[in-house]
N, C-alpha and C positions, 0 to 999 in steps of 0.2 A: 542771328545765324541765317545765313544762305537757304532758300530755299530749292530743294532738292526734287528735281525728275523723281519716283520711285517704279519702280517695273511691279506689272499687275499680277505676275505670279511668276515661280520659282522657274519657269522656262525662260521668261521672257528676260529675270536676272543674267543666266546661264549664259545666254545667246548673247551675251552684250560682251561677251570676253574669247567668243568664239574665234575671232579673227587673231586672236594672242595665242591659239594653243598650235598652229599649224606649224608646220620644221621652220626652224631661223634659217634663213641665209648664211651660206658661210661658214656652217660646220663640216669639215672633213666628214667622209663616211669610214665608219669601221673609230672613231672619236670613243673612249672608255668613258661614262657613265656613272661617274664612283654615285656612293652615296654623298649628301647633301651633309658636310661636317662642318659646323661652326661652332669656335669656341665650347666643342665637347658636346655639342646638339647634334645629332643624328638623324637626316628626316629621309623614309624609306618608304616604299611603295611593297605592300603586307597583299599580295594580289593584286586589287585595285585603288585598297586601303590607304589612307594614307596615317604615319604611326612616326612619332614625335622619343627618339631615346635620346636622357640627358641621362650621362655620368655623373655619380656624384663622389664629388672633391672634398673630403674633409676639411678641409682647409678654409671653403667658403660654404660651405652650405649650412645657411642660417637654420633653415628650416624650408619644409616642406611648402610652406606661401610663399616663400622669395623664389626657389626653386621653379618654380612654376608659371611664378608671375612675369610680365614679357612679352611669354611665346607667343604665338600670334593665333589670334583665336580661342584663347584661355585667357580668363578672367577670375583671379584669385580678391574676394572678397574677406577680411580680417576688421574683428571685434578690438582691435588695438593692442598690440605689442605682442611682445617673445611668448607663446605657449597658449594665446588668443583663442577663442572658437574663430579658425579658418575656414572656405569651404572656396571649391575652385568650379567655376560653371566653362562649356564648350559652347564657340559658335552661337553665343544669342541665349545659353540654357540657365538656369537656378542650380543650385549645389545638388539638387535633390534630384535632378535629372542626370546626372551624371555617375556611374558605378565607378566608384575606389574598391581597390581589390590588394591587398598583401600578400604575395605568392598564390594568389587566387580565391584567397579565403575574404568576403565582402565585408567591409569594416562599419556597415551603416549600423543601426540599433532601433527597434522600436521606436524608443524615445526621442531620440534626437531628432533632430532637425534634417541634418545630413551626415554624410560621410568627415567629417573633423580631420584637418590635415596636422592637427597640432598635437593627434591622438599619438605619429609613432615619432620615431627621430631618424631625421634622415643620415644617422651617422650611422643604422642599422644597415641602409641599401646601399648596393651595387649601382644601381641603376631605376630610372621611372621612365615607364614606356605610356604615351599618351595616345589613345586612339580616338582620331574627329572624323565620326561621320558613321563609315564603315567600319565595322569589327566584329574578327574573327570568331565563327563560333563558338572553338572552344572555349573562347576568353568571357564570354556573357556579355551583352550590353546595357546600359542604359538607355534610358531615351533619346539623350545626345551623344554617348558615348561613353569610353570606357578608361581610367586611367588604372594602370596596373606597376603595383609599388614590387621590385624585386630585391630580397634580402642578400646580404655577403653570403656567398657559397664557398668561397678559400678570402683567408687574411694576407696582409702584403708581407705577414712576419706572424712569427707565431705567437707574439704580445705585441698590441697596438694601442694606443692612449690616444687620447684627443682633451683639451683644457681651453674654456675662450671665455674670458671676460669681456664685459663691456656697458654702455651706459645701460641707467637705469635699474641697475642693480640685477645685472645680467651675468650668469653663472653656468657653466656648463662642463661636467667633466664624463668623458665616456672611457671605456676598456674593455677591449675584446682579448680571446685567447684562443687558442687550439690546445686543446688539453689534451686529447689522443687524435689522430686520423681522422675519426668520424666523428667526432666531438668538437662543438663550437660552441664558446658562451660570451655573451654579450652582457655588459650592464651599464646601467648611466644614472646620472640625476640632471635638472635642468631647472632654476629658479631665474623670477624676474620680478621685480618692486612694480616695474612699468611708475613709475611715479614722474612723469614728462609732464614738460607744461605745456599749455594749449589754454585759448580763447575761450571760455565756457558762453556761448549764448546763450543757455539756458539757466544759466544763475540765475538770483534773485534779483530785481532791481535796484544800483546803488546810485543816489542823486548823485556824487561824484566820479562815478563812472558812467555819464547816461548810454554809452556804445556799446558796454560791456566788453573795452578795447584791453581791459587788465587781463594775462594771465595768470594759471593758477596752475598746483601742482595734481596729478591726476590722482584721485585717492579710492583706495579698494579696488585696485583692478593687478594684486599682481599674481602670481601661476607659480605652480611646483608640479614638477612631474619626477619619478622614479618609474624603469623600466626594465627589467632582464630581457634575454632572447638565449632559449639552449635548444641545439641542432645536434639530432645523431643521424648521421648518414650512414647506416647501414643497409642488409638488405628492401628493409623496407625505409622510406626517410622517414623521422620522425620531428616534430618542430614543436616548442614552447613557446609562448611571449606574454609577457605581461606586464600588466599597464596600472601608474597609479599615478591619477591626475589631479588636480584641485585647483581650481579656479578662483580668485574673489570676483564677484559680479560688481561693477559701479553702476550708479543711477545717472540718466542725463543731466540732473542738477548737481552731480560729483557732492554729492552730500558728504559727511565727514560720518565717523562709524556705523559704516553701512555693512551690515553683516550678510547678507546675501552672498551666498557659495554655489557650485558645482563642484562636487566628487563625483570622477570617476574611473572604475575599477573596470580592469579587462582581462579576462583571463582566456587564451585560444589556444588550444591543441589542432594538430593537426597530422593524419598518419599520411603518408602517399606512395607512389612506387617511384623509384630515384630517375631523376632526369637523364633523358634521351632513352627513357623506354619507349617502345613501339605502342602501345596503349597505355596513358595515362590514369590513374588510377587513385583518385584521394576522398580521405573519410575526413572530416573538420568540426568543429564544436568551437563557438565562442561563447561565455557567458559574461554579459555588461550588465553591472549596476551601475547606475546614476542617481544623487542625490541630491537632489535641488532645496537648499534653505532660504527665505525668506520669512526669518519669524516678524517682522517686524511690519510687512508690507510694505518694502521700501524699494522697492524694483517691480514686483507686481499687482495685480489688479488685489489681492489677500494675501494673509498670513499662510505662509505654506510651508512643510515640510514634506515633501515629496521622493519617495523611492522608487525606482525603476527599475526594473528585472528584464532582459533579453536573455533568452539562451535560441540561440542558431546552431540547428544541425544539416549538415549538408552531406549529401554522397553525387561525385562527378566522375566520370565517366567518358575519356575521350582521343581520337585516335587518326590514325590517317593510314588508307589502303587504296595506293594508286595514286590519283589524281581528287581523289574524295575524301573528305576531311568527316567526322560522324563526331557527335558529342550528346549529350544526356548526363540530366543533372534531378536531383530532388533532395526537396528542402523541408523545414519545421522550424518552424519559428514562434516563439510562444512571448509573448510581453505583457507586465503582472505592474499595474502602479498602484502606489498607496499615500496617501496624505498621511501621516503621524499626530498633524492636531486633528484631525475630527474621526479618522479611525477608518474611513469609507472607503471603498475601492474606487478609482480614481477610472482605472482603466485595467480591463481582463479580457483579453482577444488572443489568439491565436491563427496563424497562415500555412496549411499547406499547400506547396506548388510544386511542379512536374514542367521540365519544359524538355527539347529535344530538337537536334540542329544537323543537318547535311549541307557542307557546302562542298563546288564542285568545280573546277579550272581545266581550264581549256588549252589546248597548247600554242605554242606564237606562230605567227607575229603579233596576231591579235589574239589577244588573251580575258578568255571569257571567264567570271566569276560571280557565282549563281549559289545562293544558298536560301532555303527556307526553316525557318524557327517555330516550332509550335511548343503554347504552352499553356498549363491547367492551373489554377491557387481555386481555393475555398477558402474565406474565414470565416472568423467565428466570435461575434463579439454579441451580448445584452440578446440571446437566443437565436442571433439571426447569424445565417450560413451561407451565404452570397455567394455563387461560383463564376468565374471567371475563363473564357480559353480565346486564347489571342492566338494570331496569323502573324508571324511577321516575315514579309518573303523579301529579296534583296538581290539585285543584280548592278554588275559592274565590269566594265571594258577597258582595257588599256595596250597599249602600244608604245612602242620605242621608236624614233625619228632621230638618227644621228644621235646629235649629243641631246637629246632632247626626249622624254620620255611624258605621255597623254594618259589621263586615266579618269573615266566617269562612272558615276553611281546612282543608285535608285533605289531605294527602301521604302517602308514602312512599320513603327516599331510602335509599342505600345507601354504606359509604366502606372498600376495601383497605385493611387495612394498611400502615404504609410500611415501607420497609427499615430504616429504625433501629427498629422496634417489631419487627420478624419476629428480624435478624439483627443487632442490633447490639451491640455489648462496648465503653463507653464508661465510663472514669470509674465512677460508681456504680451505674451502670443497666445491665442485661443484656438481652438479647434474648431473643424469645420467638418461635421457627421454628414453632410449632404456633395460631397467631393463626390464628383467622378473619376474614372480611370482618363490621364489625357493618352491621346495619339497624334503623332506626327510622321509626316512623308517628308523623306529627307530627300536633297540631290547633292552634288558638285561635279563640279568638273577643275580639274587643276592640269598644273605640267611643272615637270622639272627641269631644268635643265643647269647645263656644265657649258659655259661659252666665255672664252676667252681668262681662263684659270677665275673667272666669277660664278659663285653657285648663287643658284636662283630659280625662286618657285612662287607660283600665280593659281590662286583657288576659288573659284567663286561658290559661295556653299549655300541654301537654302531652305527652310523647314516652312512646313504648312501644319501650324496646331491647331488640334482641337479641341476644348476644354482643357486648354491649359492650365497647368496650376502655376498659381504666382503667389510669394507673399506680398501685402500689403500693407501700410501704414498709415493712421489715422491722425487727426493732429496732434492728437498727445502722445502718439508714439506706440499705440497698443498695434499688433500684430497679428493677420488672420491670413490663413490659405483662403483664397479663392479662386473658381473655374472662369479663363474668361473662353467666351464663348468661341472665338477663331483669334487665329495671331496668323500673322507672315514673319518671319525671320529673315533675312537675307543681308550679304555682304562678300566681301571680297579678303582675302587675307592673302599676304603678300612677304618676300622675304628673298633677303642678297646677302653674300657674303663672299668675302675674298682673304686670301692669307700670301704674305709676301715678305721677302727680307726681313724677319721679327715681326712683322707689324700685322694684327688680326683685323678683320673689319665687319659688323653684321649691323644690318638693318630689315627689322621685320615690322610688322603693325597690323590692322585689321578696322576696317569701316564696314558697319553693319547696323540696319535697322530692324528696330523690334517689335512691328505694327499691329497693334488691338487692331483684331476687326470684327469685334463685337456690333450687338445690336445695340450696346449702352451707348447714352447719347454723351458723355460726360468722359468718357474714355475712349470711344471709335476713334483711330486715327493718330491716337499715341502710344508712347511706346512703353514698353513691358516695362513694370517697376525692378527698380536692383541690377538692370542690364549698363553696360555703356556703347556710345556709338562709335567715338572714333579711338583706338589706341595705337601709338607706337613706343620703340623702343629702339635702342639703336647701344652698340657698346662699340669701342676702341680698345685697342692693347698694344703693347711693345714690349719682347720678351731679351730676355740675356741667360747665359747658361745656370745662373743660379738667383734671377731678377727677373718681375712682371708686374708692370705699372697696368691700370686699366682704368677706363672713365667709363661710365652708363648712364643711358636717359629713360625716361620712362613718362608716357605722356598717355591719361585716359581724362576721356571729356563724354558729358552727352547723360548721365547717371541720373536717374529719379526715384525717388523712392516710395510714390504712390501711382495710383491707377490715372489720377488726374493732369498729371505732372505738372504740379501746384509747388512740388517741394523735390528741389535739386540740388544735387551735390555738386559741392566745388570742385572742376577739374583738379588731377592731379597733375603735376609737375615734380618729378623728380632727379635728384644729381645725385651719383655714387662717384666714389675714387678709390680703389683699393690697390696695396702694394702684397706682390706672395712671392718666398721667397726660402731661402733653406741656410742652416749655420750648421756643418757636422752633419747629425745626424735628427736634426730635428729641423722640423717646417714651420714656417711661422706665417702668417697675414695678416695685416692692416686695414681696416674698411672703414671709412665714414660714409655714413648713409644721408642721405637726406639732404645736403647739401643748404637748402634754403629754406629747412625748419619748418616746411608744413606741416599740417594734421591732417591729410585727407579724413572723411569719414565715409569708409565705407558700408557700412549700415549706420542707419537713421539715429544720428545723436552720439556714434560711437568715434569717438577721435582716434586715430594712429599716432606713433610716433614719430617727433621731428626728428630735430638733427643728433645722432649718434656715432658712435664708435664702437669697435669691437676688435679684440684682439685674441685672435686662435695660436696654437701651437698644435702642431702633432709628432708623435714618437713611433715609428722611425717617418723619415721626411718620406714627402711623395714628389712624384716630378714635378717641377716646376713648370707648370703648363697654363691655356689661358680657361678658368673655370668658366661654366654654364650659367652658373648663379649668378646672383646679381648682385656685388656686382661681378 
């Protein structure tokens, strides 16, 4: 690999794209500005913010990891196949930097690791709104940012179905209804064998195979989920949803009756005051259990049966008078784990936090946006009551130039640890009691622009961490949080698209490094484990009034999976082909994914699936249009 120039801090990245944000040549004045629309992507300027809305198409939307994977500057990491623990990182971050939100209610858990994108079904949303960098108060952020999942609020009929087979023992049937005015109910089920074959390097050694070039069928790794969702829209809104998942766990050596499980159960209410009131107003409770089995000790370090209790309760609070946006939030969070064979408490902790947000804009040309966040937690865990209050202030500028619209930022945000990163003894990953809270100064500076009926936009983004948390991996594969002392982040992300006579066109990607700049002498210098440096993506279409062929690429390089980067994953390389299209009154789509049969692994030892097929149908059809997803 080339070696690369790097800029000695997040200005000096900035200023290297300076000369690319000033008016093009050539555009008319008084030029409309739409939003940035490809293929069903949405990319908008939220103040200074910038905020990523993909539609979702029943017709292709696998799931919430395809959905997302792509875009540019997101990075969706999956445990292998339909219903996987996914988890999607921003701009250089880990899953666990990043807040997932379902109508604003945060889908994370104690226990878990992160936010799990394979927890809801994306046949439930309207829409997934991504925000990188900046984001808006009232929406909460994470440390990288914030992706916020929005449910069906009206159906396209008042009974809708959705049915998609496909390899690997890929099963999916959904149905919604309007049973009255204010009543909406959802339900589904979702099963997957995942039994694909793939390379096993970590088999056992076979004289006759010394490469270990045989494949094999993937065994204990398949998923079932069952889900409802019931909406009364009345004076006040009120929302259900609930979740029942199960996982089998396989081992790197794909051992044969490997009993190793994840259940998990989710149950979330939620009251609030109905959308487009003038102060928003919501009460929320989720309660997750998780049950992790390894009686055998065949995935972790001991025999384990292990329960996990979350309950989160929230009250938010939030509004806009004038030119001033106000928000206020407070939270309770209690997480209870128990082992079954030895009887002991595993982990007993509890968090409350207080936080509170004004931000404030300015009128044009130049458009000023200025907010500060403060916020309070204590917990509570083995006597000890640690309190916590974070600053985090935030400003951002932007302007309009002809066709052509500038917009820069400047924060500083801060994110605790969770209880599975401080305390947790799960399977292969260990806990780490000695975490600190990391913090990061973020910047960008991007521009959009509309020239010559081509959308197109240019971002260079940057974070400065400090004890950052990263996971790790060891050579046998066990798993630990650790603080590394400083990091740099920085990269550019980039994206074109154009639409003409039938034919769609987008090309997007993101090159970004991830640099320890620790005092370790063994990792100063390289890059965050679990991150990648270079990704693109690019799709094609050509539509007919009841016909839409499409092709997709998808290219991530640069991935390691330890602090030393001793141990690197193989580039991905991928080819999609889908046909979508309608008979009567039903909609139907074709997808072969993978084209050239890889296994990426995107976590350490975990295989993906190769080459597949899938075939949707939905009752009644939807336009024939060019979807979001991938492909």
């Amino acid at each position: 690999m080339p070696v690369i120039d790097r800029p000695s801090s997040i200005g000096s990245c900035c200023a290297a794209v300076l000369a690319l944000l000033a008016p093009v040549p050539g555009c008319a004045a008084g030029t409309e500005l739409s939003p940035v629309i490809v293929d069903g992507e949405r990319a908008s300027l939220d103040g200074s913010g910038a905020t990523i809305r993909i539609d979702v198409d029943p017709l292709s939307a696998i799931d919430l990891a395809e959905l997302l994977a792509g875009l540019p500057g997101v990075q969706v990491r999956s445990a292998g196949g339909l219903g996987s623990y996914s988890e999607a990182g921003l701009r250089g971050s880990n899953g666990r930097q990043v807040r997932v939100l379902l109508d604003g209610l945060p889908l994370d858990t104690g226990g878990g690791e992160a936010s799990s994108l394979s927890l809801v079904s994306p046949l439930l949303l309207s829409s997934v709104e991504v925000h990188k960098g900046r984001v808006p108060v009232g929406i909460g952020s994470g440390l990288a940012g914030t992706i916020n999942l929005r449910s069906r609020t009206t159906l396209p009929a008042p009974l809708t179905a959705q049915v998609r087979v496909g390899s690997f023992g890929e099963r999916q049937v959904h149905a919604a209804a309007q049973l009255a005015d204010p009543v909406q109910f959802a339900a589904g089920t979702r099963e997957a064998d995942n039994d694909f074959t793939y390379r096993n390097t970590f088999g056992a050694f076979d004289p006759a195979d010394p490469e270990r070039n045989r494949h094999e069928h993937r065994r204990n790794a398949g998923t079932r989920q069952h889900y409802a969702w019931l909406r009364y829209a009345g004076p006040m809104q009120l929302t259900a949803h609930a979740v029942d998942d199960t996982q089998e766990l396989p081992t790197r050596l794909n051992a044969e009756g490997t009993a190793a499980r994840l259940q998990t159960q989710s149950l979330a209410l939620a009251l609030s005051s109905p959308p487009g009131a003038d102060w928003r107003t919501s009460l929320s409770h989720r309660h997750t259990r998780e049950r992790f089995r390894d009686p055998d000790s065949e995935l972790g370090l001991q025999a384990q049966d292990t329960r996990d209790d979350t309950h989160r309760s929230a009250l938010s609070v939030n509004g806009t008078v004038g030119r001033l946006d106000a928000a206020a939030r407070i939270e309770h969070e209690d997480y209870r784990s128990r082992d079954a064979l030895d009887g002991g408490a595993a982990i007993d902790a509890e968090r409350l936090a207080a936080e509170t947000g004004l931000q404030w804009q300015s009128a044009t040309p130049w458009q000023l946006d200025a907010s500060l966040q403060l916020g309070w937690s204590r917990d509570r865990h083995d006597g000890d009551r640690p309190a916590h209050w974070r600053i985090e202030p935030a400003v951002g500028l932007s302007r309009r130039f002809d066709a052509c619209r500038i917009a820069a930022n400047l924060g500083h945000r801060e994110r605790l640890p969770t209880f599975f990163e401080r305390y947790g003894d799960r399977g292969l990953f260990k806990g780490n009691p000695e975490l600190s809270p990391e913090r990061a100064a973020y910047a960008d500076l991007g521009t959009r622009c509309l020239l010559a009926n081509v959308d197109m936009e240019l971002t260079a983004f940057g974070q400065d961490l400090h004890d950052a948390i990263s996971p790790t991996y060891n050579g046998q594969g066990i798993g630990r949080s650790v603080n590394t002392e400083r990091a740099l982040i920085y990269g550019i992300e980039f994206g074109a698209g154009r639409s003409w006579n039938g034919w769609e066109w987008h090309l997007g990607g993101t090159w970004q490094q991830t640099e320890d700049r620790s005092a370790v002498r063994a990792s100063r210098g390289k890059q965050l484990p679990g991150r990648y440096q270079q990704q693109l993506d690019t799709r094609l279409s050509y539509g007919w009034p009841t016909l839409r062929l499409q092709y997709a690429f998808r290219y991530e390089a640069g991935q390691y999976y330890d602090s030393a980067n001793l141990l690197e994953a193989e580039p991905l390389r991928r080819h999609d082909l889908a046909a979508f299209g309608s008979v009567g009154a039903f909609g139907w789509s074709l997808q072969w994914l993978n084209l050239r049969d890889d296994n990426a692994e995107q976590f350490n030892g975990f295989p993906t699936p190769g080459r597949r097929w899938l075939l949707s149908l939905t009752w009644p059809a939807t336009a024939v249009s060019s979807p979001r997803s991938s492909p």
